[in-house]
N, C-alpha and C positions, 0 to 999 in steps of 0.2 A: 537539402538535408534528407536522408536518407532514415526510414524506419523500419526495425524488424518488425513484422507483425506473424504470432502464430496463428496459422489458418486452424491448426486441428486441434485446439486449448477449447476448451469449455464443455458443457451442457448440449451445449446444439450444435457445434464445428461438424462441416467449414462454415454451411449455408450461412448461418448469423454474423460468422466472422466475416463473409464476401459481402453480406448487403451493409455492414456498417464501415467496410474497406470503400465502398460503391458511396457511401455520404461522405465519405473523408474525402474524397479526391475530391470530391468536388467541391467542398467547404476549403480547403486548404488545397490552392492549385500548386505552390511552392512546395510541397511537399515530396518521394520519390517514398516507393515502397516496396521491402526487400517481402516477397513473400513464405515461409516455408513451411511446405505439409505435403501431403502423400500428392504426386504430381495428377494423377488422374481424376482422381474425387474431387480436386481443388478445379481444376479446367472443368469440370462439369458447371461449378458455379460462375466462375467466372463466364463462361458462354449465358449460361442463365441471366445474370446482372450485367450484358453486355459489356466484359472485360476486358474480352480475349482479345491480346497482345497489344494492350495499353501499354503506350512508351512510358509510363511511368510507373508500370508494376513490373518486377523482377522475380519470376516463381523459381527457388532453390527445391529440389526434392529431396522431402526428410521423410522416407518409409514407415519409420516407427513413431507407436503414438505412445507417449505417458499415461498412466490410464490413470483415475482418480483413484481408484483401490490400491497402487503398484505403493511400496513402500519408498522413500526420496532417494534412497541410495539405491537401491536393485534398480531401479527407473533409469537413474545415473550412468551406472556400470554397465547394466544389460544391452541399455537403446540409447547408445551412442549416436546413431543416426535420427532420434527423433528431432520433433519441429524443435521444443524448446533447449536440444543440446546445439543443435544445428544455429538455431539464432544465439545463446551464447559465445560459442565459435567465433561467429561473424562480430560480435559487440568486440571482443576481444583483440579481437584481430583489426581492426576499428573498421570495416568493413562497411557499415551499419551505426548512426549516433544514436540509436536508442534504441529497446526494444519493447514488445506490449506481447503479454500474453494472458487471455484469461481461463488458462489450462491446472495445471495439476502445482500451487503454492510449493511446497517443499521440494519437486522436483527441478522448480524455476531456482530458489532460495540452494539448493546442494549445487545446482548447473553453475552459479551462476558466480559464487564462491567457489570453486574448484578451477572452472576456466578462466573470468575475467577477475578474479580479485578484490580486493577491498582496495580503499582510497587508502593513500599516504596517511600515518597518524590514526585510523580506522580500525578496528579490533575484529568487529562484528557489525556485520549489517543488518539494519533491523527494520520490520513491515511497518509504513504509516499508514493504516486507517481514518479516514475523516467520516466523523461520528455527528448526528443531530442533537443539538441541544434546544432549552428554549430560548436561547441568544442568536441563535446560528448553528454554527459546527465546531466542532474540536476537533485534534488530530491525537490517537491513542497511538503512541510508542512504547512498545513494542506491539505489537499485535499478534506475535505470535508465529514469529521465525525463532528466536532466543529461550527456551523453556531457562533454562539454568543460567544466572548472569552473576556478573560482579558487580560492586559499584560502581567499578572506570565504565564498565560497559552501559550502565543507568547516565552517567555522568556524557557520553558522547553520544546517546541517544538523545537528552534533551540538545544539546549543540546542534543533531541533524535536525530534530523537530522544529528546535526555533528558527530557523533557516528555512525549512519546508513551508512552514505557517507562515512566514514574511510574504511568500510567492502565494500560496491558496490562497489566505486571507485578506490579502494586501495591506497587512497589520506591519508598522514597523520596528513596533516592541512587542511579540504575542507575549499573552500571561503564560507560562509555563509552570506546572503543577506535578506535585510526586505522588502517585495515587499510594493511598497509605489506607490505614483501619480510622484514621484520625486524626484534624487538622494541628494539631501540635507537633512539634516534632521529635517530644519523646516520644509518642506514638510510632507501631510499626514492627516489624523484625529486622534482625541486624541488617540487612542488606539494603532497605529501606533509612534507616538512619543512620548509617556512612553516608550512601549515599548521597543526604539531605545535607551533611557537613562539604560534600562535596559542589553540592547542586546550588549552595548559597555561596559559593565563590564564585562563579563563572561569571561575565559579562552578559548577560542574560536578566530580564525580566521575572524570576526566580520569586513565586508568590506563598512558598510552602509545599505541605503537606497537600492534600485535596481528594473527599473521600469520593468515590462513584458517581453518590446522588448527586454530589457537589456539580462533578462535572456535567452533568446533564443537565442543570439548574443554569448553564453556561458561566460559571466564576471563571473558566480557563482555555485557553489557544489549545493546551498544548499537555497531555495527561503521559508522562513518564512511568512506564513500569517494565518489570523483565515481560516475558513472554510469556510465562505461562498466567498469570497473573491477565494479562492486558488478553488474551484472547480465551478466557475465561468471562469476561467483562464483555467482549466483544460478541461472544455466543450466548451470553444470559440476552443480551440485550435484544438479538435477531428473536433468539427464541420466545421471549418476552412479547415484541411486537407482533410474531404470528400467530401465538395465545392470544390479542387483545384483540386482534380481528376475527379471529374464531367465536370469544365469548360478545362480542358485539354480534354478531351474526343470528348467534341462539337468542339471544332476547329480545333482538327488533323481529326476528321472524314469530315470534310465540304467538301472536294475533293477527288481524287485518290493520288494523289500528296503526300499529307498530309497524307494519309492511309498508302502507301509507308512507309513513312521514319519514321512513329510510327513504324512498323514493321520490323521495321532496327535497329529501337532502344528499342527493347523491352526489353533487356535485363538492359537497363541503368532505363529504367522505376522498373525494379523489384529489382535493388538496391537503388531506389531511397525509393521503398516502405519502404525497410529494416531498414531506418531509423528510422521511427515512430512505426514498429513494437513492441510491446511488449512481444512478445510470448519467448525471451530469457531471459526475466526479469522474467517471470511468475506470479506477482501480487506484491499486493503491502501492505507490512506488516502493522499491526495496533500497533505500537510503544506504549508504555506505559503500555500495559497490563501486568498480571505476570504471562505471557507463551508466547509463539512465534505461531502468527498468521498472515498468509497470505492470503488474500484478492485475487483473479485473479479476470478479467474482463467476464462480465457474458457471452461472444462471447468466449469464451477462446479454442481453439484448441487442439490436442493432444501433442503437444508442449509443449504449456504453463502451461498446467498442470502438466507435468516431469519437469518442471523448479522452476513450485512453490513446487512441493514436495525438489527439489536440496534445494532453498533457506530456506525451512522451518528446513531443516536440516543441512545446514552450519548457519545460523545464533545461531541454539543451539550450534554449535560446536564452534561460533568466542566467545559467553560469552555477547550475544545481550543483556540483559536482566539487568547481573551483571557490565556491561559497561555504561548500563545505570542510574543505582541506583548511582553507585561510581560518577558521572559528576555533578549531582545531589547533594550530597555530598559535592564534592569538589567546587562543585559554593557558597554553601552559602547562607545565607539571599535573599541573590539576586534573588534565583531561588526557594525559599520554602515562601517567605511572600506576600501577597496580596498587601501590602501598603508598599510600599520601595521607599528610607530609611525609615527604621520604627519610631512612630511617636514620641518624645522625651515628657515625664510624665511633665504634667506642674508643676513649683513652685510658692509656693508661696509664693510675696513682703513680 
């Protein structure tokens, strides 16, 4: 099995991307790895983490880089030869079964939908995030590739979700949930209660409405919203937790006392961290496309970079893709028509 990996995606590329490329091989000898980023800067690392000219690394030279400031579409158009248009390319071209990139989101997300496509039955592809709760984790759909959606599109996001969750969770009915203002289901805005009329037909474990705290509370697998909405949700919550270590900080240091017994508990502190960690997850796949593509956060470690290469090649190996087309399939009208039930040919008197 063959995996793209971008060397020049994230925070710290290549160097973080080579030393977690340098865990992956050797965790996953089965594995083969297409490399692509700026050919000289990358051989630097590679010599660094004795790489250089492993039969099982393939370095493609992709000159330009995505930069996180670049807009998704100039990025697109402009640097057609960068890493991440370069591995799209190759997914497409089937070259490559999967690819990981913890580079520039929107420009993965535009590459990625313009070269390789959505799946059969597919509208829009949409980001999974897996979120901590106090149960475990949830998985928020959309995350924030879709700002503006419809209900078909809410409606085949929960179908990829509950399908993604089956694999993370190893749940084989996750609870799937419509993040709403409120567990009722007249609660909401239109979009949310079509939607919901929509979201209790499907073959799916469909438990309502379910508001933020809820989910956090862990009542659900599986939290369905458009995009702007769910990475709205997604960024209170980052921002939230770096505020709660901030104001922890000020009040255990305000004495000796208090310095003391942080220091006594530091160990509880660093499991506490564990929780919101991502770096086991390693990124967060772009559901609907037709290839297997993972997203890591653009801070991503050498960790999460061997995790997103792990998941990029268990999810080819669980049939992500074909698991998703057949739900699809098997929903029906439900989950392929814009205006459902669809609208009956008038007669006439």
């Amino acid at each position: 099995m063959k995996i793209g990996v971008d060397a020049m995606g994230g925070d710290f590329a290549p160097g973080v991307v080579i030393e977690g490329l340098a865990q992956a091989l050797v965790d996953f000898p089965a594995l083969e790895v297409v490399l692509a980023g700026h050919q000289p800067r990358v051989e630097f690392y590679l010599e660094k983490y004795g790489l250089t000219g492993h039969k099982r690394i393939e370095l493609v030279h992709a000159p330009t880089v995505c930069e996180m400031s670049e807009a998704s579409a100039v990025a697109l158009r402009a640097k057609r030869d960068s890493s991440i248009t370069t591995l799209a390319r190759l997914l497409k071209e089937k070259k490559i079964d999967a690819m990981a990139t913890p580079g520039h989101t929107g420009a993965t997300v535009a590459a990625t939908k313009v070269l390789v496509r959505t799946l059969p039955g597919i509208d829009r592809p949409a980001l999974a995030a897996s979120m901590p709760s106090k149960k475990g984790r949830f998985l928020l759909m959309d995350a924030g590739a879709n700002p503006d959606c419809t209900p078909l599109h809410l409606t085949q996001f929960a179908l990829m979700g509950d399908i993604y969750a089956q694999y993370l969770y190893r749940k084989e009915r996750p609870r799937v949930g419509l993040l709403s203002v409120g567990g009722e289901d007249i609660k909401g805005c239109e979009l949310t209660k079509e939607a919901f009329k929509r979201l209790e037909q499907l073959p799916i474990n469909f438990v309502g409405n379910v508001e933020a705290d809820a989910a956090f509370e862990g009542e659900v697998d599986v939290v369905v919203s458009d995009g702007f909405a769910g990475n709205v949700m997604l960024k209170s919550a980052e921002g939230l937790a770096r505020a709660t270590v901030y104001w922890l900080k000020q009040v255990l240091t305000k004495n000796a006392l208090r310095l003391m017994g942080a220091v006594l508990a530091k160990n509880a502190f660093v499991e506490l961290k564990a929780f919101g960690a991502s770096d086991v997850i390693g990124g967060a796949p772009l559901l609907g496309i037709n290839g297997i593509c993972i997203i890591g956060h653009g801070g991503s470690n050498p960790t999460a970079v061997r995790n997103a290469i792990r998941v990029a090649a268990e999810c080819v190996e669980f049939g992500l893709n074909q698991r998703i087309v057949a739900a699809i399939e098997n929903a029906g009208d439900v989950a392929k028509l814009q205006k459902f039930p669809p609208e009956q040919p008038k007669t006439q008197a």
